[in-house]
C-alpha positions as CSV (number, residue, x, y, z in Angstrom):
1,X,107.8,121.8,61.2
2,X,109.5,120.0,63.9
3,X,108.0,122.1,66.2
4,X,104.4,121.9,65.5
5,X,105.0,118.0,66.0
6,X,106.7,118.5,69.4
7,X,104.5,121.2,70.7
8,X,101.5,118.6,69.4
9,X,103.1,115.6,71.2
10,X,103.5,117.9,74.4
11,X,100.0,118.9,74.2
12,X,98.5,115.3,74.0
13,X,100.4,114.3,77.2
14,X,99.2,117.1,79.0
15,X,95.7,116.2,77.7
16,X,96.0,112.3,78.8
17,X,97.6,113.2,82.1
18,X,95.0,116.2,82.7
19,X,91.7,113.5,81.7
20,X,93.3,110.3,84.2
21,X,94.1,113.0,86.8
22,X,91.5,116.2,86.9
23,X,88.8,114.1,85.9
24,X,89.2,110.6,86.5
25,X,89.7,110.2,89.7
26,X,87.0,112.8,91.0
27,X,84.9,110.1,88.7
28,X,86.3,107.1,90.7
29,X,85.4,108.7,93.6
30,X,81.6,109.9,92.3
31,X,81.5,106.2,91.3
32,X,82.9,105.0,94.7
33,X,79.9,106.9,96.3
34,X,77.2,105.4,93.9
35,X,78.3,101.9,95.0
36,X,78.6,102.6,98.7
37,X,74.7,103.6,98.1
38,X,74.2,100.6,96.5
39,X,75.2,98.6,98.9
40,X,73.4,100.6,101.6
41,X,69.9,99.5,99.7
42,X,67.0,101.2,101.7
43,X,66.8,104.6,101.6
44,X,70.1,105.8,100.2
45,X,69.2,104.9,96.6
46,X,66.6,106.6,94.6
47,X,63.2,104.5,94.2
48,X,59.6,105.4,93.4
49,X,57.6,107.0,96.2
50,X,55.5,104.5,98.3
51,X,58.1,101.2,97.4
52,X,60.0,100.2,100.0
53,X,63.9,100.4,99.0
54,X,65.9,97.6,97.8
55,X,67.9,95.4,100.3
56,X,71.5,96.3,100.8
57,X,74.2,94.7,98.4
58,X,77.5,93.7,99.7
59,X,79.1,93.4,96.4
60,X,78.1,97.6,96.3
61,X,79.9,98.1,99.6
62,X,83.4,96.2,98.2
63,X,83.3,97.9,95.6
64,X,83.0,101.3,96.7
65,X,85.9,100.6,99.3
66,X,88.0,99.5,96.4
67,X,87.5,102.7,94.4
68,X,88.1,104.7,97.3
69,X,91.2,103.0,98.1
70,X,92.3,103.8,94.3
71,X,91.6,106.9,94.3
72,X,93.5,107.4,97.5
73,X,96.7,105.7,96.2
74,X,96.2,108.3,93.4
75,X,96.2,110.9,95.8
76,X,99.1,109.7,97.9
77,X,101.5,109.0,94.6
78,X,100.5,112.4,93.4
79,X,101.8,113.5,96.6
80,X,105.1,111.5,96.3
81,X,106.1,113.0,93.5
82,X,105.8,116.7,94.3
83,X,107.9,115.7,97.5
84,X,110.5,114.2,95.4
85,X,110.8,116.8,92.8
86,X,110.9,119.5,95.5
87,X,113.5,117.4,97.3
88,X,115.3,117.1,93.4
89,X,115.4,113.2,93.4
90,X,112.9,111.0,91.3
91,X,109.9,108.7,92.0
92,X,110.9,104.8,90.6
93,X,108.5,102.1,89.9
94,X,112.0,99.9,89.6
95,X,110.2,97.2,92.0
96,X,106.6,96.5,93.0
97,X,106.6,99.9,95.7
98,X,107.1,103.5,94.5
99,X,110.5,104.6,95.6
100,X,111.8,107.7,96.0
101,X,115.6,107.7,94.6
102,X,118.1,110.5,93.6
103,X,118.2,111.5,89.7
């Protein structure tokens, strides 16, 4: 019975990390390019035919940079870790900066 619980527990991380990861930030980034057109205005967003497009937003264009830059950090801690497992140390979030350490 103790099994089924662990195998269970096990199968939820994997879930949780596979939804954040696989699909979330791909989704960050599809959002990230939705803003940048947002804050573009004009052509780059979709409007009826014959209307001239909106007027760019700036608030679109931060944003999108912001998700971006997420989604990169993502990326580069993803990174991190397979470095550090491959080099068999650890990745710590002891202080405010990821650090690689030895296990």
């Amino acid at each position: 019975m103790h099994n089924l619980e662990f195998a269970v527990e096990g199968a939820w991380r994997v879930l949780l990390v596979s939804l954040v990861l696989g699909a979330g930030l791909p989704a960050l980034f599809g959002l990230g390019v939705r803003a940048l057109a947002y804050g573009a205005g004009g052509d780059a967003e979709v409007h009826e035919s014959g209307v001239a497009g909106p007027a760019p937003h700036r608030i679109g264009t931060v944003v999108a940079w912001i998700l971006f830059a997420t989604v990169l950090l993502g990326v580069a801690l993803g990174i991190a870790f397979i470095v550090a497992s491959g080099l068999g140390k650890t990745l710590s979030f002891e202080h405010v900066f990821p650090t690689i350490v030895d296990k």
